[in-house]
N, C-alpha and C positions, 0 to 999 in steps of 0.2 A: 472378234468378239461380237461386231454388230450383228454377224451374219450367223451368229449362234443363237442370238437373242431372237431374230425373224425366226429362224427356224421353229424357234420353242412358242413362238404368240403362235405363228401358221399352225403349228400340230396342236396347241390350245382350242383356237377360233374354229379350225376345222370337224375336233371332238363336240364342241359345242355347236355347233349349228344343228346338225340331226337335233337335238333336245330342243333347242328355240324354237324350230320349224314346226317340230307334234306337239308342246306346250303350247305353242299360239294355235295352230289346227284347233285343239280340243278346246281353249279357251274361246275360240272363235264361234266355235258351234255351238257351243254350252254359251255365250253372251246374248249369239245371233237366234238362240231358242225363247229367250227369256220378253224378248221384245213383239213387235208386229210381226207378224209373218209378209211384208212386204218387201219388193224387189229392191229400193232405200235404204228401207233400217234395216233387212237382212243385210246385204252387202258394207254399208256403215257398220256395222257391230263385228263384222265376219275379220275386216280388214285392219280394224281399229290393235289388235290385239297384235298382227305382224309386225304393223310398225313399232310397238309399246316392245316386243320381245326382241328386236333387233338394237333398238333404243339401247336395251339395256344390256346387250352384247356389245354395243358401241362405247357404253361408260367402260368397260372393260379396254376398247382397244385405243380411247381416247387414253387412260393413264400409261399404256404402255404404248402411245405410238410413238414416229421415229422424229426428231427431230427437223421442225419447217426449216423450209427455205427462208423465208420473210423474218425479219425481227419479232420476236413474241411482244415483245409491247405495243407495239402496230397493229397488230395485230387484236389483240384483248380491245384494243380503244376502237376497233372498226366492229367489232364482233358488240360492243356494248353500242357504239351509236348509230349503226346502221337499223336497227333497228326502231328506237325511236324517228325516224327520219320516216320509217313505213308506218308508222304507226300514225304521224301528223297525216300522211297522205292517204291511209286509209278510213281515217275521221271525213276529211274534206270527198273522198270517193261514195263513200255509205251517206253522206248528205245531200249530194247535188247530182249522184251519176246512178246510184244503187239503193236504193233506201229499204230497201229489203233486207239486207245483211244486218239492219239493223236487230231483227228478228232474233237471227242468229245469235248474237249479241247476247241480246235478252236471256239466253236460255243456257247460255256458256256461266252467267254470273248471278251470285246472287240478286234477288230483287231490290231495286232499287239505289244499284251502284250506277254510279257515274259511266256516261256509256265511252266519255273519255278514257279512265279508268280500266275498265271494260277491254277498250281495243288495246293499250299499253299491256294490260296482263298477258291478253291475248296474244300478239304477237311478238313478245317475249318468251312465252311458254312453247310456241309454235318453234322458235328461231333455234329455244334447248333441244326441244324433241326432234327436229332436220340436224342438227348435229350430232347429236349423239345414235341418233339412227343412220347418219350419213357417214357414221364411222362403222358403225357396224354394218353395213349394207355392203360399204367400200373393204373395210377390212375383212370380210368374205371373200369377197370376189379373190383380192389380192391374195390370202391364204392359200385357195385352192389353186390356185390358177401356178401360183411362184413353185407350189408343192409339185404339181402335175403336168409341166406344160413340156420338160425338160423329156419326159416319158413316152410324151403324144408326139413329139416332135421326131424323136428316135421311131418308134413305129412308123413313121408317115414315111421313113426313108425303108423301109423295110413294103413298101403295097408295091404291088406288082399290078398288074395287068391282065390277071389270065386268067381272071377267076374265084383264084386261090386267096382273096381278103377275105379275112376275118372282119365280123359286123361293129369292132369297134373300128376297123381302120374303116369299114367303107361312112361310118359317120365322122369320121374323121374329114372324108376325103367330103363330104355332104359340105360340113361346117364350115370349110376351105374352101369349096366351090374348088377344086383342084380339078381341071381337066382332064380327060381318061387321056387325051391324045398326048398330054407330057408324061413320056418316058422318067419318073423320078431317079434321080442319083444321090442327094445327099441334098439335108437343110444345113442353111448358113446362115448367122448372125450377120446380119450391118445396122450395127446402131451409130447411129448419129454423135458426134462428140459433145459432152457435157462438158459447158461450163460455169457452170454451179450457180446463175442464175436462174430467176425463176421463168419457166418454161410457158410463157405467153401461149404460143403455137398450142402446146396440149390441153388449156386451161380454157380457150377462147373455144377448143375444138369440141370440149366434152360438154362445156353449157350449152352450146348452140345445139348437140344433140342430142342432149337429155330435152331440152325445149323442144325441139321439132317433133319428140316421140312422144312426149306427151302429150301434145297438141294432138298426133294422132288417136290415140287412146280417147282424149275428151272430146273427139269430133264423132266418134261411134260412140258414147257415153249422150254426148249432148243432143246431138240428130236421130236417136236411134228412136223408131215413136216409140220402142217397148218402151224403153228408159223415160222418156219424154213426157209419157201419161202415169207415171209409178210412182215417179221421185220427183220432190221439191228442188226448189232451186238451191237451196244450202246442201241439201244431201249432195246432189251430183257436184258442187265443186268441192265438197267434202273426199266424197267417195272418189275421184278422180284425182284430187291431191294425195291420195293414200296410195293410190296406184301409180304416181308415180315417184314414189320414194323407193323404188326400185327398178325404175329403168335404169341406173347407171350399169345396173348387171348385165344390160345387153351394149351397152357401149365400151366401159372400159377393156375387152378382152378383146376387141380389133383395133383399140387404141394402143394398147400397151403391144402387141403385134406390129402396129407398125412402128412406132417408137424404138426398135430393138431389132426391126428391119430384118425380120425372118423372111427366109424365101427357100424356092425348089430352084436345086440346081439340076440342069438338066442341058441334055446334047444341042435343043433346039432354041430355048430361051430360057431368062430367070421367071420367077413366077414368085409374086409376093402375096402372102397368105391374108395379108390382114387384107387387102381388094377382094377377096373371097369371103370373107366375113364380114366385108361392110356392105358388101352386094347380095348376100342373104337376107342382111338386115333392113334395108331402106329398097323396098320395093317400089319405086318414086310412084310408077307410073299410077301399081294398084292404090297404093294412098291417095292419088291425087283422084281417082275416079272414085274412092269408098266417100271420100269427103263430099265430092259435089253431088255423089248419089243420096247419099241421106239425105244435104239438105234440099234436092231437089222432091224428094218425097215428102219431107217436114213442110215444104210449102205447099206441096197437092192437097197434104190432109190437112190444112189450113193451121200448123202449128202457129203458137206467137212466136217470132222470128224474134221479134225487139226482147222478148224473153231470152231465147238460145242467143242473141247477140250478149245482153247484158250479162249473160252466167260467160261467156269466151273472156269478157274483159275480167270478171273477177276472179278465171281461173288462171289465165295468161299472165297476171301479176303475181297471182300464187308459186305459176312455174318456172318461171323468169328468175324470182328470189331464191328459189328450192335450187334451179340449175347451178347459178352460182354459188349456192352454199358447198354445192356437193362437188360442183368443178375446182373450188378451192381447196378443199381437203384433200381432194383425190392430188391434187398438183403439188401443194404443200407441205402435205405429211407422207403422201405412199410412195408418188411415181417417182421420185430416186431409189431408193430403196428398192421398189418393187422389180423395173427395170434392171438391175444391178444385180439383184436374185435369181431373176431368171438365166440372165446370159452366164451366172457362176454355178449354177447348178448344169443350163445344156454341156459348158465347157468339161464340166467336172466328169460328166454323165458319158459323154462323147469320148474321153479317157479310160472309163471304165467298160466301155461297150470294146475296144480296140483288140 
């Protein structure tokens, strides 16, 4: 029954996403028309409308998602005071570390409210809109991915060598990073055994890399002089928070990969696919040289550094809280489920191929 129920949200979420995706587009342009035509409020207004359309594909996959791991009471009580706990610390941060964000502030609320007041609305309204966007961002990914992996998987034992692939296997074989020199014979599941605790290992592993990639995102956001001389400092942690309300889409699909312990079997050795996917993803070397190269330029053209320093700390805190939002949901409510979809569909599929 459960696995009728996924079925039926995944071919839901799935019909719906194309709609979300050109309803924000056109919302996006038509917002981002109405404002300045600068590289800021363009990009601000443009972005603003993905998040609000996924939001609200998330209220959707929030009433039908699968039942947590964690106790739900525990849960509701962390989810209510985790937040004021940010909210004291963002008071005490915007008065002694950033006094700028005060600005911000200002412009969020009517005039003349309490700037106490102020940050409590604030990040409260912030904490609904990363969940409810963090379900619909997550419950994408998972829809498409549990629908179509079972498919891509089957193909990938079908590439040859000689030629003769077709341009979806050779981006297949791109996406995999799968060696031309492994002769493939057939993909196999090894997943790991569940036991129905909550999975620390993939919760600790998807915050640390939704953080890292945002980090890289905001280090060409915040050093870049384009960006640099364009946009204020609220815009850039704004607009860089918005973009990363969807990196989980490049992390969980070499997460749940390896989680479920896909690999190429083959004459010469195994070969696990999701080290192919996380080795497309995390280019260490070119990041760590895209980084010191801007700031190395932001300091030639004499940028203020104590500026690009103080927007890191107030985005760092931004991404820090977002990772976790989004590493918990993904742990709590998908990845049994999603895990368990996948390897009942390749099985089922692997039966019907015979």
């Amino acid at each position: 029954m459960e696995h009728k129920d996924a079925n039926s949200k995944d071919r839901n979420v799935t019909r719906a996403v194309p709609y979300v995706i050109l309803a924000s587009l056109i919302c996006g342009l038509a917002f981002a028309a109405t404002g300045e035509l600068k590289i800021g409020p363009f990009l601000l207004r443009f972005c603003f409308p993905f998040v609000m359309g996924f939001a609200v594909l998330g209220a959707y996959a929030f009433l039908f998602r699968e039942k947590g791991i964690l106790d739900r009471r525990m849960t509701a009580v962390a989810f209510l005071l985790t937040p004021a706990v940010i909210s004291l610390f963002l008071l005490l941060f915007t008065t002694y570390v950033l006094p700028d964000l005060f600005n911000l502030f200002d412009r969020l609320m009517p005039d003349g409210t309490n700037i106490a007041v102020t940050a409590f609305v604030t990040v409260y309204s912030f904490t609904l809109v990363m969940t409810l966007a963090g379900h619909g961002v997550i419950s994408t990914v998972v829809s498409y991915f549990r629908k179509y992996t079972a498919r891509i998987y089957l193909s990938i034992e079908k590439m040859k060598n000689d030629g003769t692939d077709t341009r979806r296997n050779k981006i297949s074989r791109w996406v995999y990073d799968i060696p031309k020199i492994i002769d493939i014979e057939r993909i196999e599941l090894e997943p790991a055994e569940d036991d129905g605790k909550f999975p620390m290992r993939t919760f600790y592993t998807l915050a640390l890399s939704t953080f890292l990639l945002g980090l890289a995102v905001s280090s060409y956001i915040f050093l870049n002089p384009i960006f640099e001389m364009t946009m204020t400092l609220e815009e850039a942690i704004i607009v860089t928070s918005l973009i990363t309300f969807f990196i989980p889409v490049l992390v969980v699909p070499w997460l749940i990969t390896r989680d479920i312990g896909a690999k190429v079997k083959s004459q010469a050795r195994d070969y696990y696919l999701w080290k192919g996917m996380k080795s497309r993803l995390y280019a260490g070397a070119f990041a760590f040289m895209m980084f010191f190269s801007l700031f190395a330029i932001s300091m030639y053209f004499g940028y203020d550094i104590v500026r690009a320093t103080y927007t890191y700390v107030g985005y760092v805190a931004i991404t820090v809280y977002l990772s976790l939002i989004y590493a918990f949901i993904y742990t709590n409510y998908y990845h049994k489920g999603f895990r368990e979809g996948i390897i009942k569909n390749f099985n089922e599929a692997k039966k019907r191929d015979r």
